[in-house]
C-alpha positions as CSV (number, residue, x, y, z in Angstrom):
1,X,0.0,0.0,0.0
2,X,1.6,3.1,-1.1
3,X,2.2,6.0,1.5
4,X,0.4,9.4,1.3
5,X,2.1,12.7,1.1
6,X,2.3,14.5,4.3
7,X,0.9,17.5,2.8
8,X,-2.3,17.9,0.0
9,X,-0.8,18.7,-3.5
10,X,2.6,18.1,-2.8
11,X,5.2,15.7,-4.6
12,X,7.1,13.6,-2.5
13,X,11.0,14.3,-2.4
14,X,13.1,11.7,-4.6
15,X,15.1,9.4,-2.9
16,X,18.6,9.0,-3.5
17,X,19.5,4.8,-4.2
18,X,22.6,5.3,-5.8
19,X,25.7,4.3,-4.0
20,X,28.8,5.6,-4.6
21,X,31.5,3.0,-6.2
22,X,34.0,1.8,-3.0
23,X,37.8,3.7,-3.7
24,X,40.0,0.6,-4.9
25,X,41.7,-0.4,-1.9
26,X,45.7,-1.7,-2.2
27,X,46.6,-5.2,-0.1
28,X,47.2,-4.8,3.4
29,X,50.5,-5.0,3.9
30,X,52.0,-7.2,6.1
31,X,54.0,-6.0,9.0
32,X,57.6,-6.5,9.3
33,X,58.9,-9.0,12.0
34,X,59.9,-8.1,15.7
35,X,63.6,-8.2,15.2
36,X,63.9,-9.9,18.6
37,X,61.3,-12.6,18.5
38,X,59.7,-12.5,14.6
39,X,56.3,-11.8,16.0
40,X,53.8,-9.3,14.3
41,X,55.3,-5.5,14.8
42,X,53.0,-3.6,17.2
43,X,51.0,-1.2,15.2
44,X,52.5,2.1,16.8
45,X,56.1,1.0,17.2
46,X,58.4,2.8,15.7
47,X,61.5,0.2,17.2
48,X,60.2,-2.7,15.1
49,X,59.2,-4.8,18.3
50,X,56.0,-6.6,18.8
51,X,54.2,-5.7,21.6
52,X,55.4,-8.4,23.9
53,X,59.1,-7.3,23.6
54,X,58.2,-3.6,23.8
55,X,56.6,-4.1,27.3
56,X,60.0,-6.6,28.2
57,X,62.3,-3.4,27.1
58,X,60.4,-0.8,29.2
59,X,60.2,-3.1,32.5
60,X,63.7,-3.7,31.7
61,X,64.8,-0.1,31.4
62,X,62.6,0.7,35.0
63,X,65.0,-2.3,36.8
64,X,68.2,-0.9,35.5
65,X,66.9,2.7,36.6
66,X,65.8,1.2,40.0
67,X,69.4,-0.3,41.0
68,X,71.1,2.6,39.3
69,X,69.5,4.6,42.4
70,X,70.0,2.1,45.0
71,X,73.6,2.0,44.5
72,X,74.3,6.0,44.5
């Protein structure tokens, strides 16, 4: 059953069906390896670790920064 127009005398508004044609799209690329362990490279890494040897590095560096204090 076809819908009425909201208002007397006037023509309802055209609806736009057309979509627009998807932008060609290149292959992801694959990340390069962590150069400590091969794992996938952490998205926002700019050392080339994966995330699991990023978080290693940094509780590393807080260790070494902990006994450099204790022994001063």
């Amino acid at each position: 059953m076809p819908r009425k127009p909201s208002q007397p005398g006037a023509a309802p508004k055209p609806r736009r069906t057309a979509r627009r044609a998807a932008p060609a799209q290149e292959a992801p690329r694959k990340p390069a390896p962590c150069v400590v362990c091969g794992g996938e490279v952490a998205p926002f890494s700019t050392e080339e670790l994966c995330w699991v040897c990023r978080r290693l590095k940094i509780s590393a560096w807080r260790d070494i920064e902990g006994q450099a204090a204790i022994q001063e």
